[in-house]
N, C-alpha and C positions, 0 to 999 in steps of 0.2 A: 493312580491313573487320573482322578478327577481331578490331581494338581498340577497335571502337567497339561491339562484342557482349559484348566484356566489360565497359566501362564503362557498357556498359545495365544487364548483371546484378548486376554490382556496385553500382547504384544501386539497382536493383529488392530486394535483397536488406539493403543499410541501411535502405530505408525500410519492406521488413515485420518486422526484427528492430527497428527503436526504435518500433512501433508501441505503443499504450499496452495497459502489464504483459505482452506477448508473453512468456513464456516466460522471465523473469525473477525475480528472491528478492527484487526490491527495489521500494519503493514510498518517489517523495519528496515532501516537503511541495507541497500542491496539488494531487495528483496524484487518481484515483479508480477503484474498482472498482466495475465494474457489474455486473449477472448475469450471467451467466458469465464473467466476468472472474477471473485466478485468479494470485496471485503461484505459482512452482514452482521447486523445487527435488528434482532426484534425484525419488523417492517422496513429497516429504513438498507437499503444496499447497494454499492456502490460500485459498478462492475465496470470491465472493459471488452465494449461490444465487437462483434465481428467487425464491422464497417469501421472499426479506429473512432469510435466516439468513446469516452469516458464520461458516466451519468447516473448521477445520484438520483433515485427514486427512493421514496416516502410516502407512501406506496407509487402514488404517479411520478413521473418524472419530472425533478425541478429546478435541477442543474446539471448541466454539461461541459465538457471541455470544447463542445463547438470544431472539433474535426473530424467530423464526420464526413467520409468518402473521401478522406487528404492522403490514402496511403493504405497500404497491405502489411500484411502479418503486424499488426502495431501494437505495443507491448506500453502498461505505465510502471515507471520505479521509481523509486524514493531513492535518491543518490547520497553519498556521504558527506556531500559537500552541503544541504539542505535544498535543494531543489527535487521537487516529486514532478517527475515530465514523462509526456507523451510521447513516443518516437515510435516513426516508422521503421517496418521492418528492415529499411537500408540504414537504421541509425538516426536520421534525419530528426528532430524534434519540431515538434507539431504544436505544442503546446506544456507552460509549466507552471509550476507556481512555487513562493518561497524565494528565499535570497540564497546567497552563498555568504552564510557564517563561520566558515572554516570547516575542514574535515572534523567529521566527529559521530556519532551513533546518534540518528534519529528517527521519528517514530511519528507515522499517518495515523492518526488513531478516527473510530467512526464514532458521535457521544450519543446517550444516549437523548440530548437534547436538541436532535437530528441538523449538528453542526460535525464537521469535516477539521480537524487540527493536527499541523505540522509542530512537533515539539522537537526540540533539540537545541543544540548538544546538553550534555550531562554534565554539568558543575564538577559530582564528583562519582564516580562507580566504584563500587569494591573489588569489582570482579569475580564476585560469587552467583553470577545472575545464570541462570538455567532458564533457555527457551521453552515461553510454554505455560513458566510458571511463575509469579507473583509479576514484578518488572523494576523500571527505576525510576530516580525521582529526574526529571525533566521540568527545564525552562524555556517556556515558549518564545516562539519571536514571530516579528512582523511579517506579515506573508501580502509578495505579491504576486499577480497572475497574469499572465499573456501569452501573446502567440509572437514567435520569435520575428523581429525583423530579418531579412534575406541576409544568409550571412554570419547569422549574431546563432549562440549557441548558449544554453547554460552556465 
């Protein structure tokens, strides 16, 4: 009986830690933040707020995505193409950062040296990689950031 009370909790308790961005530094391609949704690390946390701002605090606030009040229901993802963007809830993008280096699996990670890095694509993957658990090796690239011109999309 006490082992099937712990393979309850022990289940209960995988499925609220891989819930989506619980309490995690890391965000992967496809993935999405919603209001209040919030990667974290230690002090430093990077959420997206009701009002469509996205804003790194450490503990005060020290970076933003500067669209704040531009839109409703507004959600940030990391796309596969290497762009991590803002968009409002009609789709619209607000704000991005990152290039388009080709589709490929990549990774927002939060460090502990309260800097913000888009890595990707992956050289090389085995394909034995389990969400959750260890990860892969990633090479960085040059990241840029703005707000889109009328028109212009990721």
């Amino acid at each position: 009986m006490e082992s099937n009370h712990f393979l309850t909790y022990s289940l209960l308790l995988i499925v609220l830690l891989s819930s989506s961005c619980a309490a995690r530094n890391v965000l992967f391609s496809g993935e999405r933040l919603f209001a209040g949704d919030s990667l974290v690390l230690g002090n430093y946390v990077l959420t997206m707020q009701g009002d469509c701002n996205l804003v790194f605090y450490a503990p005060a606030a020290i970076w933003s995505s500067g669209t704040f009040n531009r839109g409703y229901n507004c959600y940030a993802t990391l796309l596969n193409n290497g762009y991590f963007v803002v968009y409002d809830g009609a789709g619209t993008p607000l704000w991005w950062a990152g290039r388009n280096t080709g589709t490929g699996y990549y990774i927002l990670i939060l460090l502990e040296n309260r800097n913000i890095v888009l890595y990707g694509p992956a050289r090389w993957v085995s394909g034995t990689y389990v969400r959750g658990v260890g990860g892969h090796s990633f090479i960085g690239n040059t990241t840029t950031t703005g707000i889109p011109e009328k028109g212009k999309k990721p």
